[in-house]
C-alpha positions in Angstrom: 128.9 -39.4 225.4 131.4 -40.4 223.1 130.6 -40.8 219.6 127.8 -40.7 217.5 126.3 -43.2 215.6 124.9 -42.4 212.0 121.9 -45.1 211.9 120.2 -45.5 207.7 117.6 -47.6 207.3 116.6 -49.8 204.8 112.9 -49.4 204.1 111.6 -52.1 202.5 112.8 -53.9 205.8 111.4 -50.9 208.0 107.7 -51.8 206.4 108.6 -55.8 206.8 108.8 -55.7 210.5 105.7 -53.2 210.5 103.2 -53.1 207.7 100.8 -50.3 209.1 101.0 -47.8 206.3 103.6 -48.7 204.8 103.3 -48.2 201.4 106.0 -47.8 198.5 108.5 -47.5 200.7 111.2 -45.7 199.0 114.0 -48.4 197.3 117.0 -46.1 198.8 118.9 -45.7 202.5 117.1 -43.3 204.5 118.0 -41.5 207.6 116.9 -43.1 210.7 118.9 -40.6 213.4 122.0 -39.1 214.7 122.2 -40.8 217.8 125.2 -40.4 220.8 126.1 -43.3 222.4 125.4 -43.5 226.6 122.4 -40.6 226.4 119.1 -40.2 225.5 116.3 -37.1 226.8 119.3 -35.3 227.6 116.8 -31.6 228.0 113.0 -32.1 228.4 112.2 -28.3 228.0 114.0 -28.0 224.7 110.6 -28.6 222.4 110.7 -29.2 218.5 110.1 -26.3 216.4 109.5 -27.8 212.7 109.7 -23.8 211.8 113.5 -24.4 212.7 114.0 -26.4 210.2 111.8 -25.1 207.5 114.5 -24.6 205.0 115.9 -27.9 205.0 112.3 -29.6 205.0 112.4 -30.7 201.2 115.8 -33.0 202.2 114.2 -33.8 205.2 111.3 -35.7 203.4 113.5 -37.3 200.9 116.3 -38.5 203.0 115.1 -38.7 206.1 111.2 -40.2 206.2 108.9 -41.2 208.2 109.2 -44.7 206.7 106.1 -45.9 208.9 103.7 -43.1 207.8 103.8 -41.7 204.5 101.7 -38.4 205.5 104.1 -36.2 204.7 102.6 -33.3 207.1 104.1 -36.4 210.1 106.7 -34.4 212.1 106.5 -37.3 214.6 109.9 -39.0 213.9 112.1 -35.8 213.2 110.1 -34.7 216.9 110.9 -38.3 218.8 114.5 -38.2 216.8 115.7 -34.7 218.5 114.0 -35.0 221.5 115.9 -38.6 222.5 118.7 -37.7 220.6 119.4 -34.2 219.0 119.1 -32.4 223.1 122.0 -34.7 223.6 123.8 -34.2 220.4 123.6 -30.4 221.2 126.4 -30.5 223.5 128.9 -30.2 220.4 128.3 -26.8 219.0 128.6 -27.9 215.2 125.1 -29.6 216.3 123.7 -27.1 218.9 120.5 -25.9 217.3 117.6 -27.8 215.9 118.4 -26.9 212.0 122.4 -27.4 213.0 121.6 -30.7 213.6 119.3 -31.9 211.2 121.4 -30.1 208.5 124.6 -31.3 209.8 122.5 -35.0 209.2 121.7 -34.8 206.4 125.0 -33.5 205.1 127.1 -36.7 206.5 124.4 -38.7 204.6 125.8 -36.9 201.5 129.4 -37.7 202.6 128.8 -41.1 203.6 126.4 -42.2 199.8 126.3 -45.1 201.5 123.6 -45.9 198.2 126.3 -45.4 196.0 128.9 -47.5 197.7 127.1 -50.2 198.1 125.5 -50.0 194.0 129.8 -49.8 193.0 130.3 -52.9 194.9 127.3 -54.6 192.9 125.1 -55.2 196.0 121.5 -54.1 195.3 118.2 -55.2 196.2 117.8 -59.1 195.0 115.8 -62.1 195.8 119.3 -64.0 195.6 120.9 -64.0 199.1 124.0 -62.6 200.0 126.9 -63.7 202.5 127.3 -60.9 205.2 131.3 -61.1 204.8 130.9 -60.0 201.1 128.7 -56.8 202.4 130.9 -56.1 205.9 134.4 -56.4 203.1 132.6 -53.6 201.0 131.6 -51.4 203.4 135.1 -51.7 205.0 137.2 -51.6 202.3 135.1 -48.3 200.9 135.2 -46.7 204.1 138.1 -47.8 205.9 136.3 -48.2 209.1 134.1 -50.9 210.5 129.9 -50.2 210.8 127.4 -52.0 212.5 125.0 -53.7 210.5 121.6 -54.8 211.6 119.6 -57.6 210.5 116.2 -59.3 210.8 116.5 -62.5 212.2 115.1 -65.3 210.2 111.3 -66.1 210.8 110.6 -69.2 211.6 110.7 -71.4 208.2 113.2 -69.0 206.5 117.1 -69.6 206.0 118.0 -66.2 205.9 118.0 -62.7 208.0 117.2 -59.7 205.8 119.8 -56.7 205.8 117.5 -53.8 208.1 120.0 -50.8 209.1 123.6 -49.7 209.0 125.1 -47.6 211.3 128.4 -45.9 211.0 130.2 -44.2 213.9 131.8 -40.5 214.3 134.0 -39.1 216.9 133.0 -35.6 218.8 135.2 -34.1 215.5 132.5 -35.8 213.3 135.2 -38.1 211.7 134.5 -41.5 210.8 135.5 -44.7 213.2 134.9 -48.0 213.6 131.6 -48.8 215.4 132.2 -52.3 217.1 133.6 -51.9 220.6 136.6 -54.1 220.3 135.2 -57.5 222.3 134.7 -57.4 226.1 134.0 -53.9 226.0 130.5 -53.4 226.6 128.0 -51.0 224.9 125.2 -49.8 227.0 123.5 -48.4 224.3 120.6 -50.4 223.3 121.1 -50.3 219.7 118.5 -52.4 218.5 115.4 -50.9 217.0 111.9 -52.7 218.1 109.4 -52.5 215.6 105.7 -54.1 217.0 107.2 -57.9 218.0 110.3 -57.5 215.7 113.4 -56.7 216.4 116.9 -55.8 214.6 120.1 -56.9 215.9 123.2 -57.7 214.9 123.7 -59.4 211.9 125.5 -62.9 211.8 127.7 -63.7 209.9 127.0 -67.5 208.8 123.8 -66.5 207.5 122.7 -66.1 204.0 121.1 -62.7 204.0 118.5 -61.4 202.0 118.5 -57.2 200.8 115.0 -57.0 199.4 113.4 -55.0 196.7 109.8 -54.8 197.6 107.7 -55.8 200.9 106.6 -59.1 200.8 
């Protein structure tokens, strides 16, 4: 692999697409994995051991939920999270152990704030929509590199695609870079996240696009 991308989550949007047990979905960007691009299952023998990360569990549960099930005895995510991504990840050594990963997660969330960057350029939650230029220029301009942002399509009847995840990218030296592959370059990762019948994809650009506060 080549880089990794840094996916958060936006909640409220998580519990839109799939309202199980969903309820009061945090109103901040959480954690949804550490993912290299071109692997997944990389070492079916190496099982998660929660113990390993015991020490880190309190961030865990704030930063990085289980968005879908608000037990908060659910190792399921953090399990399905290392075993598809975190064997592969292991390759680098700054991410070669269970707690070395999840640790070294959960401090690029602290280095990224991507909460706080977004609150300085006066985006928040709103039931006005906004243009997806205004939020790409934001990001961009904060971070000097180019995510990927994910949206919800419109359902049929509505105008606008709601905001759902933001990815940024890091080289092997955990540095940030842009995320797009510059076009005609393909990228065989299957980056969008399926949710019951919903999926996130790419946002548009031409569409208004909604960043909600609660679940509607």
């Amino acid at each position: 692999w080549k880089k990794l991308y840094f996916a958060h989550h936006w909640p409220v949007t998580v519990c839109k697409m799939n309202a199980n047990d969903c309820h009061d979905p945090p109103k901040y960007w959480t954690i949804h994995g550490l993912w290299p691009d071109r692997a997944e299952d990389c070492n079916r023998t190496w099982h998660f051991n929660v113990s390993e990360i015991k020490d880190l569990m309190t961030d865990m549960r704030h930063y990085w939920p289980d968005v879908l099930h608000s037990s908060l005895n659910r190792t399921q995510f953090w399990k399905h999270e290392w075993d598809k991504h975190g064997t592969c990840a292991a390759t680098l050594e700054v991410l070669n152990s269970q707690k070395k990963y999840f640790g070294k997660a959960l401090e690029l969330y602290q280095y990224v704030d991507l909460n706080g960057c977004l609150l300085k350029a006066g985006i928040k939650p709103s039931s006005s929509y906004y243009k997806m230029t205004a939020i790409k220029e934001a990001l961009t301009s904060f971070y000097g590199v180019t995510p990927k942002i994910q949206c919800l399509p419109p359902e049929e009847g509505e105008e606008a695609q709601t905001i759902g995840q933001i990815e940024f990218c890091f080289t092997k030296e955990l540095q940030l870079t842009n995320c797009m592959a510059p076009k005609g370059e393909s990228n065989p990762m299957r980056a969008h996240m399926k949710l019951g019948t919903e999926e996130l994809s790419v946002c548009n650009d031409t569409l208004p696009t909604y960043y909600p506060s609660e679940v509607q």
